[in-house]
N, C-alpha and C positions, 0 to 999 in steps of 0.2 A: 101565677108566680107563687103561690102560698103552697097549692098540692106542691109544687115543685121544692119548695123547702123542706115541707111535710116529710117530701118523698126519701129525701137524699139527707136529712138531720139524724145521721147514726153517729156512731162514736166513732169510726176509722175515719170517718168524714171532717168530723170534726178535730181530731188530731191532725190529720194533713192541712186543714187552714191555719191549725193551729202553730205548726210549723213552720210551713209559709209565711206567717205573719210573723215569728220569730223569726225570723232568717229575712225578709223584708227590714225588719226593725234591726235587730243588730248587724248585718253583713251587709247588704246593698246597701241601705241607703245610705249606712256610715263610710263605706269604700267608694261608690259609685256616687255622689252628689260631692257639692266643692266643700272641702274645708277651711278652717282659719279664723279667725277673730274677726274678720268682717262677714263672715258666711252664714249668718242668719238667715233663714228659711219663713221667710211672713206666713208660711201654712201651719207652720209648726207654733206660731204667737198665738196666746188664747182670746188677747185682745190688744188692738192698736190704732195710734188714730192717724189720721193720712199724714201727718209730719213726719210721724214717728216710721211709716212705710216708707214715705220719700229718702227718708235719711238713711235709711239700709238698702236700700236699690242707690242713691248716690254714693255707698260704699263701695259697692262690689265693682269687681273688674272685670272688664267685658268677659275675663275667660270663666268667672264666677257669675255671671249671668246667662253664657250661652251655657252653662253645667246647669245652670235651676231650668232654664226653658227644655234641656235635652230629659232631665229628671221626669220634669212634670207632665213631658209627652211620650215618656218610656213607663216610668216604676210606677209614679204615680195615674196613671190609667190603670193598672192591674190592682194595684194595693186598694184601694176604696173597694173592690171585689171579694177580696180576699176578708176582709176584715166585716164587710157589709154580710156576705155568707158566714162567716164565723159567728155573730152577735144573730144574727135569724137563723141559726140550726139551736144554736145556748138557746136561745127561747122557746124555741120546738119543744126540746128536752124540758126547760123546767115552768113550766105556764101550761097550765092544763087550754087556754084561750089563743090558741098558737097566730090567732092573727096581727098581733104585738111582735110576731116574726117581723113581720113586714117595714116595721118603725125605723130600724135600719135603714134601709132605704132613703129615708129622709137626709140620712146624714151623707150618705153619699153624691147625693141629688147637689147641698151645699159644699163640697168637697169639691165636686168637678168645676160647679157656678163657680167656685173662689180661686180653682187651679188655671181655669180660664181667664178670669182677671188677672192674675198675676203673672200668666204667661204673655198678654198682652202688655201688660207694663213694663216686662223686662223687655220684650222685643220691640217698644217704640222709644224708648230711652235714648236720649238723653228728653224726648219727649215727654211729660209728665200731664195725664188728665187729672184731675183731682176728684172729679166726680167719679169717675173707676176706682180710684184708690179706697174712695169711701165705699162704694159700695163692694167690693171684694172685702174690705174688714169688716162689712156688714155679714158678709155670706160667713168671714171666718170664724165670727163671734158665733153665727146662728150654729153653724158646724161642729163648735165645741161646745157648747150651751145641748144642746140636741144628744152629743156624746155621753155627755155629765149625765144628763139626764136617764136614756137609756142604758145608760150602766147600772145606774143607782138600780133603776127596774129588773134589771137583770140579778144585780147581787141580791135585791131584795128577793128575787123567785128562788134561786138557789140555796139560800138561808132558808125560807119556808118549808122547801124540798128538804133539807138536813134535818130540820126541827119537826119536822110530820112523819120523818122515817126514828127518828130516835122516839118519838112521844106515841108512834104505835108500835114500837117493839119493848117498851119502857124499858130505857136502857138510863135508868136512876133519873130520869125527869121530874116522878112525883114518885114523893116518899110517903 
């Protein structure tokens, strides 16, 4: 998997996911998933605790639940793709240790565990397990915890990368 990021981590590459995941984020998922004031999306919560899940799945209206379960088994199967290759080519490029490509990964791994929990909770509703519920906000938290994280690592190489090309070409760095 890593030669295979190695391989394919150029820059046309990574503009087309990069696109992709624009066009994911602004145009699908805001067109294509339900809207409204009850239309909270538990994947997009950074953290919650199983009441606070219960009380937004007792929100929605069946045709706002069969829209999250149609979402989670269409867009979101490809977007964790999309976004999981975009953050493992970025690391390619700026981390001479390219095997921190791979960290990605992880987050994806918790994306799907928590897309799966929650497609099971909408489709056994009015049904409610509470131990699912806790443990999808488990995966959600790890999911976004995991994000945080590997971004921070990310901006942190890209900074490195800008400040090692300005400070070997002294471009007024040291006076």
């Amino acid at each position: 998997m890593l030669h295979c990021i190695q391989k394919h981590a150029n820059t046309k590459n990574i503009i087309i996911l990069l696109l992709l995941f624009l066009l994911f984020q602004q145009v699908l998922f805001r067109h294509l998933l339900p809207q409204g004031e009850h239309a909270i999306m538990l994947d997009t919560q950074l953290f919650y605790t199983a009441e606070q899940a219960a009380g937004i799945i007792n929100n929605y209206t069946d045709e706002t639940r069969r829209g999250f379960i149609t979402g989670a088994l269409t867009l979101d199967l490809v977007f964790p793709w999309i976004y999981t290759l975009l953050l493992g080519f970025l690391f390619v490029r700026y981390f001479k240790n390219s095997a921190i490509a791979l960290s990605p990964f992880l987050i994806m791994i918790f994306d799907y565990l928590e897309n799966a929990g929650i497609v099971t909770m909408l489709a056994a509703f009015p049904r409610q397990f509470p131990a699912l519920i806790k443990l999808t906000a488990f995966f959600s938290g790890i999911k976004w915890t995991l994000l945080f994280i590997i971004t921070a690592l990310l901006l942190f190489g890209i900074f490195r990368k800008i400040w090692s090309y300005f400070h070997r070409n002294n471009y007024g760095l040291h006076q």
